[in-house]
C-alpha positions as CSV (number, residue, x, y, z in Angstrom):
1,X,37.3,-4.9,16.6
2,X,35.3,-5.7,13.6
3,X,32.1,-5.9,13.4
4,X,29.7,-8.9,12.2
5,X,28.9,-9.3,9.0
6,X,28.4,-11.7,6.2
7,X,27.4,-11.9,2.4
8,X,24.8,-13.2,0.4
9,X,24.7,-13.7,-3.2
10,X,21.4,-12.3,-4.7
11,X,20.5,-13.4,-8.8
12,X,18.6,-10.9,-10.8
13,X,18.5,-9.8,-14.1
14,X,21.7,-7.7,-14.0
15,X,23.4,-10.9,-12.8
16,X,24.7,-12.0,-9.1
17,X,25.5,-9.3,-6.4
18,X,26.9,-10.1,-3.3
19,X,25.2,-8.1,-0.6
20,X,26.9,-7.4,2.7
21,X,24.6,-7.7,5.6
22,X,25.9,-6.2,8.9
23,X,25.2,-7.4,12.4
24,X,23.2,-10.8,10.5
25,X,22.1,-12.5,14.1
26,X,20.6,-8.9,15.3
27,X,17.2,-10.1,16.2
28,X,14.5,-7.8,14.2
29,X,11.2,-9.5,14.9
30,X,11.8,-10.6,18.9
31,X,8.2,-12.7,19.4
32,X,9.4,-14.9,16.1
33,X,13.1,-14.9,16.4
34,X,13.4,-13.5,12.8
35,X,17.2,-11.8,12.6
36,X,18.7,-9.1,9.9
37,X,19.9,-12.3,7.4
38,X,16.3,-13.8,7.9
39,X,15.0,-10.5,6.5
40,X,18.2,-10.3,3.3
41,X,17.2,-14.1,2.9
42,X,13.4,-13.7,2.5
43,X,13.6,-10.5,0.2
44,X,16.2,-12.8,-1.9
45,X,13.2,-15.6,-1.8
46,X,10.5,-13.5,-3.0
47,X,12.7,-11.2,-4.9
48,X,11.4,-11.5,-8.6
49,X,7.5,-11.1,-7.8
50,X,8.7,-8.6,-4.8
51,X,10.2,-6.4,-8.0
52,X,7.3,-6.9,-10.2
53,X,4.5,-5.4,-8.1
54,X,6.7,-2.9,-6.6
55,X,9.6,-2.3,-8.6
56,X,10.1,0.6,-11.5
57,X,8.3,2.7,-8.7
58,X,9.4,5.6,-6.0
59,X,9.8,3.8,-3.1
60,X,9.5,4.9,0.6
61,X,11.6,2.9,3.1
62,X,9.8,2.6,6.9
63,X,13.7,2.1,8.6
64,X,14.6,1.1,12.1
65,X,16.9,1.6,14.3
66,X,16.4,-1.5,16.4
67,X,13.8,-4.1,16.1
68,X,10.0,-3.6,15.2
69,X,8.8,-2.7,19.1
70,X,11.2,0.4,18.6
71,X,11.3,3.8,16.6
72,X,11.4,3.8,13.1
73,X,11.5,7.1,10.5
74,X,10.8,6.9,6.6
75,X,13.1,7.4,4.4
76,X,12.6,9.5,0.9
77,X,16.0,10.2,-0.3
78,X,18.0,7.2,-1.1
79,X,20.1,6.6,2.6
80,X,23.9,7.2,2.0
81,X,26.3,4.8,0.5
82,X,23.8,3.5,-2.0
83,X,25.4,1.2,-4.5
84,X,25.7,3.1,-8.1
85,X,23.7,0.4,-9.6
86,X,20.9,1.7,-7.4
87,X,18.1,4.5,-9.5
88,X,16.4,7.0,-7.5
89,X,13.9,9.9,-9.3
90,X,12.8,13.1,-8.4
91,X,9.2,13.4,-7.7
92,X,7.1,16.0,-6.4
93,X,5.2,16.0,-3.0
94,X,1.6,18.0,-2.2
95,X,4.3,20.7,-0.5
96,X,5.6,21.6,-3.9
97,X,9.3,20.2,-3.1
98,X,10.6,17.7,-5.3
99,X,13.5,15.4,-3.8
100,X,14.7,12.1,-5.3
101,X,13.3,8.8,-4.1
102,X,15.0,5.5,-4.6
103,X,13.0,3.0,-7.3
104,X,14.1,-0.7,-7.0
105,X,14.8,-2.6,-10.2
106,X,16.2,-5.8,-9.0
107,X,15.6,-8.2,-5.9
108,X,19.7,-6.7,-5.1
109,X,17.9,-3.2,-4.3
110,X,15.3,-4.5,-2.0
111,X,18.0,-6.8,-0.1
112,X,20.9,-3.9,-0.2
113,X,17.8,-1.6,1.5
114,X,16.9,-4.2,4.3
115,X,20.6,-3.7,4.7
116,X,19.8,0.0,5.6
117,X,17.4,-1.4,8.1
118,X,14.2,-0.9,5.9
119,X,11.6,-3.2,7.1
120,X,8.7,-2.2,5.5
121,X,8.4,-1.2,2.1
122,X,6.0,1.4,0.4
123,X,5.6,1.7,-3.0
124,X,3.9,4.5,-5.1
125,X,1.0,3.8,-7.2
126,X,3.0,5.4,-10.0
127,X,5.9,4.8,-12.1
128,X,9.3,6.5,-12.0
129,X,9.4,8.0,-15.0
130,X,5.5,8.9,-15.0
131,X,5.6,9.9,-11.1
132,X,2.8,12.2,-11.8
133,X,0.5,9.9,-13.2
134,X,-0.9,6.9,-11.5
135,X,-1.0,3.1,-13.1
136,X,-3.2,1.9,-10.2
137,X,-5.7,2.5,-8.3
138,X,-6.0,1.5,-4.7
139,X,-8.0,1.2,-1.9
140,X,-7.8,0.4,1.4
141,X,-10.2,-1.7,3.7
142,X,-10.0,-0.8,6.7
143,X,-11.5,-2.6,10.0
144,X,-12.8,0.1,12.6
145,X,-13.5,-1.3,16.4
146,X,-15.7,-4.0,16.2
147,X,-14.9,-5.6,13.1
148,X,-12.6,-7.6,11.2
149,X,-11.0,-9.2,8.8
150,X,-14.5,-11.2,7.9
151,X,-16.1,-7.9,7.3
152,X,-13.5,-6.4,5.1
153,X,-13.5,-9.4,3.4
154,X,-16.9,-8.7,2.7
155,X,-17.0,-5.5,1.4
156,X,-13.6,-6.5,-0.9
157,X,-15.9,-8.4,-3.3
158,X,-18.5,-5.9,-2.9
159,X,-15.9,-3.1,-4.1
160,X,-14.8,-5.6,-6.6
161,X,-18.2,-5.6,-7.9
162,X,-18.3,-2.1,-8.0
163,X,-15.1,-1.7,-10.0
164,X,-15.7,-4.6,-12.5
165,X,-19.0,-2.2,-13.3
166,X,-16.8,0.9,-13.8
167,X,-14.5,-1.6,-16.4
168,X,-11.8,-2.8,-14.3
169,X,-9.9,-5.2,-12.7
170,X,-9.4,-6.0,-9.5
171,X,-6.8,-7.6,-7.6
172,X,-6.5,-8.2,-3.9
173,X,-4.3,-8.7,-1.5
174,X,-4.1,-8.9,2.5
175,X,-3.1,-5.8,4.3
176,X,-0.8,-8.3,6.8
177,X,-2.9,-7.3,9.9
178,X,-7.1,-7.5,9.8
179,X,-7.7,-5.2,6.4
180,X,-7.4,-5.8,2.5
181,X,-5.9,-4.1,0.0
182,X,-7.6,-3.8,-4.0
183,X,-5.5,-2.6,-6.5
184,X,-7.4,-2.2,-10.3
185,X,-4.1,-1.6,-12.7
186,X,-5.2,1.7,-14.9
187,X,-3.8,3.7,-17.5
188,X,-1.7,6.5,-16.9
189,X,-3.8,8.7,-18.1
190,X,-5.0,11.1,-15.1
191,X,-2.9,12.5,-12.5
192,X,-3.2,12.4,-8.8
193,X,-6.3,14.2,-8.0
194,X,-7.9,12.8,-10.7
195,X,-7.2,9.3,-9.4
196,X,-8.4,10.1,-5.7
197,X,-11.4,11.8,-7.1
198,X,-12.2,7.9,-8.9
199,X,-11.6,6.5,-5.4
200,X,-14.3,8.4,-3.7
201,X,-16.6,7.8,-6.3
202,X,-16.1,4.0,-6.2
203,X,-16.3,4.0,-2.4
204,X,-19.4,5.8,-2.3
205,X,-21.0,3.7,-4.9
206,X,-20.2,0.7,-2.3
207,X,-21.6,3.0,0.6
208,X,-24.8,3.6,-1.3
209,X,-25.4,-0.4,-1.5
210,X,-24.4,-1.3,1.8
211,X,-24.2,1.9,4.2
212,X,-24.4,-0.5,7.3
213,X,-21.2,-2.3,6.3
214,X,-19.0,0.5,4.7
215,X,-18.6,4.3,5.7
216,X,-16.6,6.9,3.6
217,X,-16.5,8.8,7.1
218,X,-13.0,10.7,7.1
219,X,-13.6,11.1,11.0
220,X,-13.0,8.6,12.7
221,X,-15.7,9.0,15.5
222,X,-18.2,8.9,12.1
223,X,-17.2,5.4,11.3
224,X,-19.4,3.2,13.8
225,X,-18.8,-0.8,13.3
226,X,-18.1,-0.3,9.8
227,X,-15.1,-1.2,7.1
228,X,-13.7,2.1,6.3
229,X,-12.6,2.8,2.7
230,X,-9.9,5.1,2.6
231,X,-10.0,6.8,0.0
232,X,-6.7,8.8,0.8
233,X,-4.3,6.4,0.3
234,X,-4.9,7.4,-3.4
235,X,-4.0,11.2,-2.5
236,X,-0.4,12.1,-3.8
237,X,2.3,10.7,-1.4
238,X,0.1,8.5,0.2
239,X,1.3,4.9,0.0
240,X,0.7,1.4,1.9
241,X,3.1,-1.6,2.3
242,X,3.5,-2.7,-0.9
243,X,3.0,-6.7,-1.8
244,X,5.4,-9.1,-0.6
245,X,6.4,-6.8,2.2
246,X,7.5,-7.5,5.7
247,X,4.9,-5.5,8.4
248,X,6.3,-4.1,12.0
249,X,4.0,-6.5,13.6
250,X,4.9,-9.0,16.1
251,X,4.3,-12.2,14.1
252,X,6.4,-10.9,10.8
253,X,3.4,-10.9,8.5
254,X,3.3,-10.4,5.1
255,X,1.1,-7.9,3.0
256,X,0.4,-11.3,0.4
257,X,-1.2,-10.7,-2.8
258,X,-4.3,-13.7,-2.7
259,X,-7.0,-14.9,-5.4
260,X,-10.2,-14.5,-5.2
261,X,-10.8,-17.9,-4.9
262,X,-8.8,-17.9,-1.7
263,X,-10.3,-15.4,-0.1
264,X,-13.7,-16.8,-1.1
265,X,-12.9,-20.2,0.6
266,X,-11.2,-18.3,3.6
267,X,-7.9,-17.2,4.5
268,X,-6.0,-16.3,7.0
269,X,-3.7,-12.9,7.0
270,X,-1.7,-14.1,9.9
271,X,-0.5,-17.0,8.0
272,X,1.1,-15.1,5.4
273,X,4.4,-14.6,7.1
274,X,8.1,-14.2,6.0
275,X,8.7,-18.0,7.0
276,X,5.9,-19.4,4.7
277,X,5.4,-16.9,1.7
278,X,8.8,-18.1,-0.2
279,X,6.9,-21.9,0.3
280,X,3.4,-20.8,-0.9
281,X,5.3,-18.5,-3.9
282,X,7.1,-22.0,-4.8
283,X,3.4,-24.1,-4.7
284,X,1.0,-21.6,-6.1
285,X,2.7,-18.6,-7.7
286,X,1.7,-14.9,-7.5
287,X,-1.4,-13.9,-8.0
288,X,-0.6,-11.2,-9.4
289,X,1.6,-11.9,-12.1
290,X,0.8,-10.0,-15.2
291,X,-1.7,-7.7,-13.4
292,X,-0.8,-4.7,-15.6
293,X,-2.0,-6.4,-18.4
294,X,-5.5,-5.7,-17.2
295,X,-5.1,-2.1,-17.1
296,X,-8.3,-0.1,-18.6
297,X,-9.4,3.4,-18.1
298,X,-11.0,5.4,-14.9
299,X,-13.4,7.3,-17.4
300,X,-16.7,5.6,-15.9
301,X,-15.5,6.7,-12.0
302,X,-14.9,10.1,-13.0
303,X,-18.3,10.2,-15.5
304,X,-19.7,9.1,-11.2
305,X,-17.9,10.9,-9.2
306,X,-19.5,13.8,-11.9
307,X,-22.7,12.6,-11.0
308,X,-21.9,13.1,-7.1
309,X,-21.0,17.0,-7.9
310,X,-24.0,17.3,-9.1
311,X,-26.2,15.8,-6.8
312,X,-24.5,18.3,-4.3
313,X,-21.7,15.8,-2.7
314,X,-18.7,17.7,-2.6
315,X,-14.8,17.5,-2.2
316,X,-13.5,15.1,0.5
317,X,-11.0,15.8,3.4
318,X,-7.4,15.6,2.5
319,X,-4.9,14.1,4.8
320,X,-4.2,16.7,7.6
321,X,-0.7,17.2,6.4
322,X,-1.8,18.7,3.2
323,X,-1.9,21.9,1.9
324,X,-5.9,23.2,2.3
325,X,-7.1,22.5,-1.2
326,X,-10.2,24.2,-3.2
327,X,-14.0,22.7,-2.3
328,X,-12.5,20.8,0.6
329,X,-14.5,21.1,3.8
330,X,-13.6,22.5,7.1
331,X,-10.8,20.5,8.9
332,X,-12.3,21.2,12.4
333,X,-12.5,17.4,13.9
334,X,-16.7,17.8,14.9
335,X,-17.4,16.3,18.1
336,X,-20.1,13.2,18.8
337,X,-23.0,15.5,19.5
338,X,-22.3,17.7,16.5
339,X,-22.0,14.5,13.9
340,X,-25.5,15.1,12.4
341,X,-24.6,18.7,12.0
342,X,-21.3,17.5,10.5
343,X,-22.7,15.5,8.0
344,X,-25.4,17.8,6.6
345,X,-22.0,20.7,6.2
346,X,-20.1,18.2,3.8
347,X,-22.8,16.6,2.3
């Protein structure tokens, strides 16, 4: 017997493609009712700002194999069967291996990989045919115990502050659970480490100013009631949902880019959602349209993060996955009563 399935037609710059979408009622999001054509529909809706802040990119698909209360794997090389009109490029990962990832250049791509069951998306802060040199910076806001999304909103114009100061731009845009994402578009100009090295430089020019608020703290029993500012999604095959992207969580949330007006006057995250994003792209646009037209140099972090090295603040921890890299401080995870003794080892 056959199986379900159905098409849709998807418009893009190459022209229509029909997409088939297998098994369309399947339920994906349960609490919402949102189904497997809900998902093809919405990537069709939000397909041409979708492509432009995540598009011309390695890509990593988070893929399930039921719906978002269940297991779900990331996928690096392009899953089987992908349509010839479909790029993928090599990169390299910390390990030294290099293996193709797929790079979405039309709406099409995105809806033919939520096809493959790909719910989230996860973009690299890098081009495809640059892989090794990053054209944004990011950084992630993240809301430890006892705060929340006020608090990271917070220390996002704080950061922006500290980024405008260092000559560049910063966008915004809501994580789809409590945090914030800032992205500042930069110029290719500095690999990886270079790039990370800019992030913890920014992040602890913010702790400086507001150490109650924000914490650099790698551990996370270090953190207290603080936003924490993670300055490894910037390390090399670290990435976050990208904007416009569907989260795993129960209400089918949206990471959405905002402006800073918004977020001024208040938003919030859990609003953003796969049933009202198309509508609000319709009435207000994307924020971020044209944001790599801001894009200006990372020379003032690094001149900081300088600075730090010589006022005796070293290397930061690398995500535990990575190889052990030079200057980088013990990865022994210090317990409570030795946290004083921690700090004063790493500086």
């Amino acid at each position: 017997m056959a199986s379900e399935s159905t098409t849709i037609e998807v418009d893009g710059p190459n022209g229509v493609r029909e997409i088939r979408i297998s098994s369309p009622s399947r339920v994906l999001w349960p609490e919402v009712g949102i189904t497997k054509l809900d998902l093809a529909t919405y990537l069709a809706a939000v397909g041409g700002p979708f492509v432009e802040a995540n598009g011309d990119r390695p890509i990593s698909l988070q893929r399930f194999g039921g719906d978002v209360t269940g297991e779900f794997f990331f996928s690096k090389n392009p899953p089987k069967g992908a349509p010839e009109w479909i790029r993928s490029v090599v990169v390299t990962y910390p390990s030294a291996r290099a293996h193709p990832q797929l790079v979405i250049d039309e709406p099409a791509a995105a809806v033919w990989a939520g096809q493959m069951n790909t719910l989230v998306f996860h973009a690299w802060p890098s081009r495809a045919d640059t892989s090794d040199y990053p054209d944004q910076l990011r950084i992630d806001l993240d809301p430890q115990p006892g705060t929340a999304f006020a608090e990271a909103r917070t220390a996002a114009f704080g950061m922006r502050e500290v980024l405008a100061e260092a000559g560049l731009t910063a966008f915004v845009k809501t994580s789809g659970n409590r945090g914030l994402h800032l992205y500042a578009p930069i110029t290719p100009d500095h690999e990886f480490l270079d790039v990370r090295h800019a992030v913890i430089a920014a992040a602890r020019e913010l702790e400086r100013r507001t150490p109650e608020t924000v914490t650099t703290a790698w551990w996370k029993e270090l953190r207290g009631e603080r936003i924490f500012l993670d300055f490894n999604q910037a390390a090399r095959d670290r990435t976050i949902a990208g904007a416009y992207s569907p989260r795993a969580l129960p209400g089918a949330t949206v990471s959405t880019p905002v402006t800073w007006e918004e977020l001024e006057a208040g938003v919030d995250p859990l609003a953003f959602t796969m049933r009202t994003v198309p509508k609000r792209l319709l009435e207000v646009g994307d924020p971020w349209a044209g944001m790599s037209a801001s894009a200006a140099g990372i020379e003032t972090l690094l001149g900081w993060w300088q600075r730090d090295l010589d006022a005796g603040l070293g290397e930061m921890p690398f995500p535990p996955d990575y190889p052990k890299m030079p200057g980088e401080p013990p990865r022994v995870q210090p317990s409570r009563k030795n946290a004083d003794n921690w700090d004063a080892a790493v500086g």
